[in-house]
C-alpha positions in Angstrom: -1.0 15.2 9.0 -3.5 15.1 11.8 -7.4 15.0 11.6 -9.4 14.6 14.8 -13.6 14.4 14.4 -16.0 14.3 17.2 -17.4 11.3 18.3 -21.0 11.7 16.4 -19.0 12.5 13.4 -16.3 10.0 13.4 -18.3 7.1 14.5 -15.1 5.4 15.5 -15.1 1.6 15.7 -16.1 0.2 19.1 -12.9 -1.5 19.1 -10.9 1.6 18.9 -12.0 2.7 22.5 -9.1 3.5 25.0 -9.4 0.4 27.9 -10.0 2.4 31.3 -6.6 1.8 33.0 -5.3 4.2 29.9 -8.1 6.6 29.8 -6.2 8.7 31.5 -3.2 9.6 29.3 -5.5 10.4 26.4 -6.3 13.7 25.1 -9.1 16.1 24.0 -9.8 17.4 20.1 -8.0 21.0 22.1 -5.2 19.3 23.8 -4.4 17.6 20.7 -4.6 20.4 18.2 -2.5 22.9 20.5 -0.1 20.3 20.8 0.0 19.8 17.3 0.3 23.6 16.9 3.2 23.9 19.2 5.1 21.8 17.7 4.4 22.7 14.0 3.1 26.7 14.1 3.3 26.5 10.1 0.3 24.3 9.9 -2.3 24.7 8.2 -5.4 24.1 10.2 -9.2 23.2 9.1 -11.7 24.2 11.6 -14.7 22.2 10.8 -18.3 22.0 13.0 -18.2 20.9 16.7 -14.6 21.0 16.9 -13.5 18.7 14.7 -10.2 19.4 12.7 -8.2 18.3 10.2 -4.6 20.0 10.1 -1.7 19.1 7.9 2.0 20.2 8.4 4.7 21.0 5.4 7.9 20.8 7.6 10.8 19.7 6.2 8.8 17.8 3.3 11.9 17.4 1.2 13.1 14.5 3.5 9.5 12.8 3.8 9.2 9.7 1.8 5.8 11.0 0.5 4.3 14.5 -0.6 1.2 15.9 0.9 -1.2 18.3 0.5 -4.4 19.7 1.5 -7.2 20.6 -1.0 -11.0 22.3 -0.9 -13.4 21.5 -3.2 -16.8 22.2 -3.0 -16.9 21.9 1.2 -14.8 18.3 0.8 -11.9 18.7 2.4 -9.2 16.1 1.4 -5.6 15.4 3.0 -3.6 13.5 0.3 -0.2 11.8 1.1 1.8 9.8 -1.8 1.3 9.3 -5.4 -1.4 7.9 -7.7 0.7 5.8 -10.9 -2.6 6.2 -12.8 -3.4 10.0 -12.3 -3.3 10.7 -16.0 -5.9 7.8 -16.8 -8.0 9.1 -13.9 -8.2 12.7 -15.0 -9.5 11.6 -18.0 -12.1 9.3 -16.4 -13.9 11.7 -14.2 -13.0 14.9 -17.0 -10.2 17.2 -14.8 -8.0 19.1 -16.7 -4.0 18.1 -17.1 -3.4 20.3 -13.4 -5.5 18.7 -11.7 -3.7 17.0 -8.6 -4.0 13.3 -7.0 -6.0 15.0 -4.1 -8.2 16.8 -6.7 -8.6 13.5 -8.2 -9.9 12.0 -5.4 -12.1 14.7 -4.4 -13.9 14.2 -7.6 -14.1 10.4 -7.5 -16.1 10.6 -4.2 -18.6 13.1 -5.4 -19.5 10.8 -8.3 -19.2 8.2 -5.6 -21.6 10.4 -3.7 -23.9 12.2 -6.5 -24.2 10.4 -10.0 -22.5 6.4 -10.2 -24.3 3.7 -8.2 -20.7 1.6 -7.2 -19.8 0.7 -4.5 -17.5 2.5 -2.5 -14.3 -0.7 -3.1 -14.6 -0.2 -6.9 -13.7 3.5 -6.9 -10.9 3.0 -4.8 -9.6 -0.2 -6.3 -8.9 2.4 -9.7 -6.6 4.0 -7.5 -3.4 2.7 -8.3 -0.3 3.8 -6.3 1.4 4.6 -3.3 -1.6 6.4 -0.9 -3.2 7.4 2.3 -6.0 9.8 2.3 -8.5 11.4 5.2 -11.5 13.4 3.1 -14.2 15.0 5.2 -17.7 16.4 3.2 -18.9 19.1 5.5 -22.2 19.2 3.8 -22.6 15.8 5.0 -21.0 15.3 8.0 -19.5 12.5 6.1 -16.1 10.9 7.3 -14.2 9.0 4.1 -10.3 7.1 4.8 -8.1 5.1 2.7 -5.2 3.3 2.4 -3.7 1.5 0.0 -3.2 -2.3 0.0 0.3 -2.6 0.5 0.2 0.0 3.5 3.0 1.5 1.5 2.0 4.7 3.6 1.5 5.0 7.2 -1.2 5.6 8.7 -2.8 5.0 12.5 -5.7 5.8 14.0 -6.8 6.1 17.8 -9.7 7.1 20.1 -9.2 10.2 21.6 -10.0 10.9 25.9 -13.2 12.5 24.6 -13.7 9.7 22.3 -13.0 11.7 19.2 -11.4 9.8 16.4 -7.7 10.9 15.5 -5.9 9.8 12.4 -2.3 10.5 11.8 0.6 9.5 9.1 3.0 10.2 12.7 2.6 7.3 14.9 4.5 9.5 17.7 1.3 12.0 17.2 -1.1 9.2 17.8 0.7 8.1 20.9 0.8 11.4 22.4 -3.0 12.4 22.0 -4.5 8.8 22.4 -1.9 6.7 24.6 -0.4 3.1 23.3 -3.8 2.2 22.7 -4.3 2.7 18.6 -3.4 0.8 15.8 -2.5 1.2 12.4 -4.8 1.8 9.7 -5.4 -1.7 7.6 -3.6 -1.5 4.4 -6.5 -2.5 1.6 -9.4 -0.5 3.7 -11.5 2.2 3.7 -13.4 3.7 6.3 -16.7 5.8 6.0 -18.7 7.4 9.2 -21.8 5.8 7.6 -20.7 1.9 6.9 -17.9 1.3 8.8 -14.6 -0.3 7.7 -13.9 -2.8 4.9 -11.8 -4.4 3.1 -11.3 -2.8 -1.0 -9.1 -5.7 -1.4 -11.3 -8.3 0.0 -15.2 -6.7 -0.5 -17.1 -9.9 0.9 -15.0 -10.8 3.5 -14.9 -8.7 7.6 -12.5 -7.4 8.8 -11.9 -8.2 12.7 -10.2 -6.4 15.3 -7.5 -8.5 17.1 -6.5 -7.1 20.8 -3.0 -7.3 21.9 -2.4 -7.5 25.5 1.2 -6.9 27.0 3.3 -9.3 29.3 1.1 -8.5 32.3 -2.2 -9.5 30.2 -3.4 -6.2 29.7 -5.0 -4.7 26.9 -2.5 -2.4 24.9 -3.2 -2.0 21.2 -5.6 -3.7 18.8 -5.0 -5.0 14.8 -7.3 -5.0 12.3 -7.0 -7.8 9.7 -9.0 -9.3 7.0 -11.1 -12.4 8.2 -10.5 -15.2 5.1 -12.6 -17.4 6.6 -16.0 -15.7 6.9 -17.6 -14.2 4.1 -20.3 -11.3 4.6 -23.4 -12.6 3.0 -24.6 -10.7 0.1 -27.9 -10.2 -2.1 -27.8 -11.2 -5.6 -28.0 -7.8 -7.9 -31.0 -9.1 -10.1 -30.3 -8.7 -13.9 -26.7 -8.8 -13.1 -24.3 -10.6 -16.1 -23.5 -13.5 -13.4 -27.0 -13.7 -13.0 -27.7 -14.1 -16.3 -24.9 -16.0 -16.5 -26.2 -18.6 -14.1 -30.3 -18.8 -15.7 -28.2 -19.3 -19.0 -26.2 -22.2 -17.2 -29.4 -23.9 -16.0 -31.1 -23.8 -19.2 -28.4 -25.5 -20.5 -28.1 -28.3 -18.0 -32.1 -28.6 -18.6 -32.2 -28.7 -22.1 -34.4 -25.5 -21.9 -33.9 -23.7 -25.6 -35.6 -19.5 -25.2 
């Protein structure tokens, strides 16, 4: 699998960006794709607007640890590697009929996501129970959607290309080649949308922080992302919420106030 999405579409984090004394073995969206190409000419190959792409390869699946696939839905265009436990469950949820696959599945959760259910984006994904990486793309939107699941049971990296596209790839050798050592791989637990950034599914109120590594001559080399314990993002209360009623009901109590 290989996606690679322009720079005003992939709104890569700042961190991601390729130190200069590496800019130079980085690739462009072209480079990477004919790369990718070469080495895999049974691809098959997404073009979406301004030269983005998102490509995914079948070779020699049987010995992969995960299956993949590639679905269209309605202009959302999905790459789905592993397996969802709860696909059953979830078909029923969001009303998909028995064939429906784990891609298909999460095609449809993001358009309610999008369209019709006011949750936030950690709840959907947190009913996703399995072994998963996905990259979905809505082209009606130019909006950018990534997950991984908590364990990182699958891999995924992500990198910055030379044009400062972002490039996402289960291949860590793929990443290398089109954005140099400097990537990293894709925080287990996380999401990533064009529009909000990334955070944590696992950990909603808390950041997640991007730690640079440096190599033995003190140069930058890579960066980690990792959930920050220790600082929590401030949130609103939701007004009307059952904690919040909770809480009035609590100090009622505590003041002997009777409705």
């Amino acid at each position: 699998m290989l996606t690679a999405f322009e720079k005003a579409v992939g709104k890569p984090p700042e961190e991601l960006r390729v130190p200069s004394n590496v800019v130079e073995k980085a690739k462009t969206r072209e480079e990477i794709l004919e790369i990718f190409q070469s080495s895999c000419p049974e691809s098959t190959v997404y073009h979406l607007s301004n030269g983005s792409f998102m490509a995914l390869s079948q070779d020699n699946e049987s010995v992969q640890p995960h299956p993949r696939c590639i679905v269209v839905l309605d202009d959302v265009f999905c790459i789905f590697i592993g397996t969802l436990e709860n696909t059953s469950d979830l078909r029923r949820h969001y009303g998909l009929p028995r064939q429906a696959t784990e891609a298909m599945v999460v095609v449809e959760a993001y358009k309610v996501l999008r369209d019709r259910a006011p949750y936030p984006p950690d709840q959907v994904i947190k009913d996703l129970q399995g072994k998963f990486a996905f990259i979905l793309f809505d082209a009606r939107t130019d909006t950018l959607f990534a997950a991984r699941d908590r364990d990182g049971s699958v891999e995924l990296h992500w990198g910055m290309a030379g044009d400062g596209s972002l490039v996402c790839s289960h291949n860590l050798d793929i990443i290398i080649d089109a954005c140099g050592k400097f990537c990293s791989p894709f925080p287990p637990g996380c999401i990533f949308t064009s529009g909000s950034g990334l955070m944590s599914f696992v950990h909603p109120m808390h950041k997640v922080r991007a730690i640079r590594r440096e190599d033995d001559n003190g140069q930058v080399c890579g960066v980690t992302f990792q959930v920050d314990l220790y600082t929590r993002i401030p949130s609103i209360p939701r007004t009307g919420s059952a904690s919040n009623w909770a809480d009035i009901t609590l100090v009622k109590e505590e003041n002997n106030i009777h409705p």
